[in-house]
C-alpha positions as CSV (number, residue, x, y, z in Angstrom):
1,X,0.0,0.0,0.0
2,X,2.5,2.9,0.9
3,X,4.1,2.1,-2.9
4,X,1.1,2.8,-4.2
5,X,0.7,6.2,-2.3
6,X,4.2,6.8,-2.8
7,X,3.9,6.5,-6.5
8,X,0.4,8.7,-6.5
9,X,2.1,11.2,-4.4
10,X,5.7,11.3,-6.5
11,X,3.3,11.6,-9.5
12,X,1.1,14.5,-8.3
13,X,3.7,16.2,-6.9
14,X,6.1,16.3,-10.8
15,X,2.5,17.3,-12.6
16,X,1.7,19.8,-10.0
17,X,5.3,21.4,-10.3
18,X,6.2,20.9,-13.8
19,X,2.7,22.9,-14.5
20,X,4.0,25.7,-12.2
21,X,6.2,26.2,-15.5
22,X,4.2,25.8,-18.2
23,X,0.5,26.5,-17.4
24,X,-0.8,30.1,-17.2
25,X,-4.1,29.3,-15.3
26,X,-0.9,28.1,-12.7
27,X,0.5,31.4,-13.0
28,X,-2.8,33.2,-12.0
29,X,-3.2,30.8,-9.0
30,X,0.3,32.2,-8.0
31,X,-0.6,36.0,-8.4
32,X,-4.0,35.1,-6.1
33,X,-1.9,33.5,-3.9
34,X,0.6,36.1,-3.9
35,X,3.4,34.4,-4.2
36,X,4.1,35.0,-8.2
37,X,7.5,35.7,-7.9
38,X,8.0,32.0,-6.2
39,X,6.1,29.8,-8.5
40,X,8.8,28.8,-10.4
41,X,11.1,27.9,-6.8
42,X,8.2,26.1,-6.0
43,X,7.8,24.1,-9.2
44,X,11.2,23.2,-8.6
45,X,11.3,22.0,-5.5
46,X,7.9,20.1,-6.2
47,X,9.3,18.3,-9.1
48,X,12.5,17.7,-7.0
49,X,10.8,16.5,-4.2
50,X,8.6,13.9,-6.4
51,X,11.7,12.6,-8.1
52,X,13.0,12.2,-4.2
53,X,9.5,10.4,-3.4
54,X,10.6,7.8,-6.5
55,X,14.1,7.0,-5.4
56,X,13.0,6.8,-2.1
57,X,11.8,3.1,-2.8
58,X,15.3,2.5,-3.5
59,X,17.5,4.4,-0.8
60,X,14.5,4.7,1.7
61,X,16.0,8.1,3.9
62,X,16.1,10.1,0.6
63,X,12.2,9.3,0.6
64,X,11.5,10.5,4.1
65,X,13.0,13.8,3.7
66,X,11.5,14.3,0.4
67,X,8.2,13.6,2.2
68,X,9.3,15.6,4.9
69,X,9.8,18.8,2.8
70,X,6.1,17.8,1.1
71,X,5.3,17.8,4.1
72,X,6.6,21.7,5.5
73,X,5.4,22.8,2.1
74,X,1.5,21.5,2.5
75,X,1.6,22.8,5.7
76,X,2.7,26.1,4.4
77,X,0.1,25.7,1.5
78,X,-2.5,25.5,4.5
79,X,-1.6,28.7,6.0
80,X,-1.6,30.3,2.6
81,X,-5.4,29.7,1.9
82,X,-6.4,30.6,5.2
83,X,-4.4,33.6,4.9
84,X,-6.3,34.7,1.4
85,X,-9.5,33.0,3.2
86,X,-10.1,30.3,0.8
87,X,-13.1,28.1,1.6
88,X,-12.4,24.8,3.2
89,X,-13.4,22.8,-0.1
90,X,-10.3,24.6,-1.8
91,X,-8.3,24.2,1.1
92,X,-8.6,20.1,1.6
93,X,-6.2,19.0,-1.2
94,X,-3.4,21.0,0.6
95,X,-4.4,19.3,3.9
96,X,-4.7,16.1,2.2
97,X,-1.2,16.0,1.2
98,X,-0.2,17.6,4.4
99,X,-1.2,14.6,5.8
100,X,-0.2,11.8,3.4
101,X,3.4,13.7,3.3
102,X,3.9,13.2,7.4
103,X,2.1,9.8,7.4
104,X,5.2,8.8,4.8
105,X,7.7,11.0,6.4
106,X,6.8,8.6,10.2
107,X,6.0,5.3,8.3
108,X,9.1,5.2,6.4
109,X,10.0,4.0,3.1
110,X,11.0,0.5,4.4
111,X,8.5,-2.2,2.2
Protein backbone atom coordinates (compact mmCIF):
# COMPACT_ATOMS: atom_id res chain seq x y z
CA UNK A 1 0.00 0.00 0.00
CA UNK A 2 2.48 2.87 0.91
CA UNK A 3 4.11 2.07 -2.93
CA UNK A 4 1.08 2.80 -4.23
CA UNK A 5 0.66 6.19 -2.28
CA UNK A 6 4.18 6.77 -2.81
CA UNK A 7 3.90 6.52 -6.46
CA UNK A 8 0.45 8.68 -6.50
CA UNK A 9 2.08 11.23 -4.40
CA UNK A 10 5.69 11.31 -6.53
CA UNK A 11 3.26 11.63 -9.55
CA UNK A 12 1.12 14.47 -8.31
CA UNK A 13 3.70 16.20 -6.92
CA UNK A 14 6.13 16.26 -10.75
CA UNK A 15 2.53 17.30 -12.61
CA UNK A 16 1.73 19.82 -10.01
CA UNK A 17 5.28 21.44 -10.27
CA UNK A 18 6.23 20.89 -13.81
CA UNK A 19 2.67 22.92 -14.50
CA UNK A 20 4.01 25.73 -12.21
CA UNK A 21 6.25 26.18 -15.50
CA UNK A 22 4.19 25.78 -18.21
CA UNK A 23 0.49 26.52 -17.41
CA UNK A 24 -0.81 30.12 -17.15
CA UNK A 25 -4.12 29.29 -15.29
CA UNK A 26 -0.87 28.11 -12.73
CA UNK A 27 0.51 31.40 -13.00
CA UNK A 28 -2.82 33.22 -12.04
CA UNK A 29 -3.19 30.80 -9.03
CA UNK A 30 0.27 32.22 -8.03
CA UNK A 31 -0.63 35.97 -8.42
CA UNK A 32 -3.99 35.10 -6.08
CA UNK A 33 -1.88 33.51 -3.86
CA UNK A 34 0.61 36.13 -3.86
CA UNK A 35 3.39 34.41 -4.17
CA UNK A 36 4.06 35.01 -8.22
CA UNK A 37 7.52 35.72 -7.86
CA UNK A 38 8.01 31.98 -6.19
CA UNK A 39 6.06 29.81 -8.54
CA UNK A 40 8.82 28.85 -10.39
CA UNK A 41 11.06 27.91 -6.84
CA UNK A 42 8.24 26.12 -6.04
CA UNK A 43 7.85 24.06 -9.20
CA UNK A 44 11.21 23.17 -8.60
CA UNK A 45 11.27 21.99 -5.48
CA UNK A 46 7.86 20.12 -6.19
CA UNK A 47 9.31 18.30 -9.10
CA UNK A 48 12.50 17.65 -7.02
CA UNK A 49 10.78 16.52 -4.19
CA UNK A 50 8.63 13.86 -6.44
CA UNK A 51 11.67 12.62 -8.15
CA UNK A 52 13.01 12.20 -4.25
CA UNK A 53 9.50 10.45 -3.38
CA UNK A 54 10.62 7.81 -6.49
CA UNK A 55 14.12 7.02 -5.39
CA UNK A 56 13.02 6.77 -2.05
CA UNK A 57 11.78 3.07 -2.77
CA UNK A 58 15.34 2.50 -3.50
CA UNK A 59 17.50 4.43 -0.78
CA UNK A 60 14.47 4.74 1.75
CA UNK A 61 15.97 8.14 3.94
CA UNK A 62 16.11 10.06 0.58
CA UNK A 63 12.20 9.31 0.60
CA UNK A 64 11.52 10.46 4.14
CA UNK A 65 12.97 13.82 3.68
CA UNK A 66 11.52 14.28 0.38
CA UNK A 67 8.17 13.59 2.20
CA UNK A 68 9.29 15.62 4.92
CA UNK A 69 9.85 18.78 2.75
CA UNK A 70 6.15 17.79 1.05
CA UNK A 71 5.30 17.83 4.11
CA UNK A 72 6.56 21.70 5.48
CA UNK A 73 5.37 22.76 2.08
CA UNK A 74 1.46 21.49 2.47
CA UNK A 75 1.55 22.80 5.73
CA UNK A 76 2.68 26.11 4.37
CA UNK A 77 0.12 25.67 1.55
CA UNK A 78 -2.51 25.53 4.53
CA UNK A 79 -1.58 28.74 6.02
CA UNK A 80 -1.62 30.34 2.56
CA UNK A 81 -5.38 29.72 1.85
CA UNK A 82 -6.40 30.61 5.22
CA UNK A 83 -4.39 33.64 4.86
CA UNK A 84 -6.29 34.75 1.44
CA UNK A 85 -9.55 33.00 3.15
CA UNK A 86 -10.09 30.32 0.79
CA UNK A 87 -13.11 28.10 1.63
CA UNK A 88 -12.38 24.77 3.16
CA UNK A 89 -13.37 22.76 -0.08
CA UNK A 90 -10.29 24.62 -1.82
CA UNK A 91 -8.29 24.25 1.12
CA UNK A 92 -8.57 20.05 1.58
CA UNK A 93 -6.19 18.98 -1.17
CA UNK A 94 -3.43 21.01 0.64
CA UNK A 95 -4.42 19.26 3.86
CA UNK A 96 -4.70 16.11 2.23
CA UNK A 97 -1.20 16.04 1.24
CA UNK A 98 -0.23 17.63 4.44
CA UNK A 99 -1.19 14.61 5.83
CA UNK A 100 -0.19 11.78 3.40
CA UNK A 101 3.41 13.69 3.31
CA UNK A 102 3.93 13.23 7.45
CA UNK A 103 2.11 9.79 7.43
CA UNK A 104 5.18 8.83 4.85
CA UNK A 105 7.66 11.03 6.40
CA UNK A 106 6.84 8.64 10.19
CA UNK A 107 6.00 5.32 8.31
CA UNK A 108 9.05 5.19 6.36
CA UNK A 109 10.01 3.99 3.15
CA UNK A 110 11.05 0.54 4.37
CA UNK A 111 8.53 -2.21 2.19
Amino acid sequence: MNTALILFNALSFIGYGTACFLSSRMKREFERYRLGPQRLWVGLLQCAAGMGLLVGTEAPWVGQVAAGGLALMMLLAVGVRIRIRDSALQTIPALFYLVLNAYLLLAGFEN
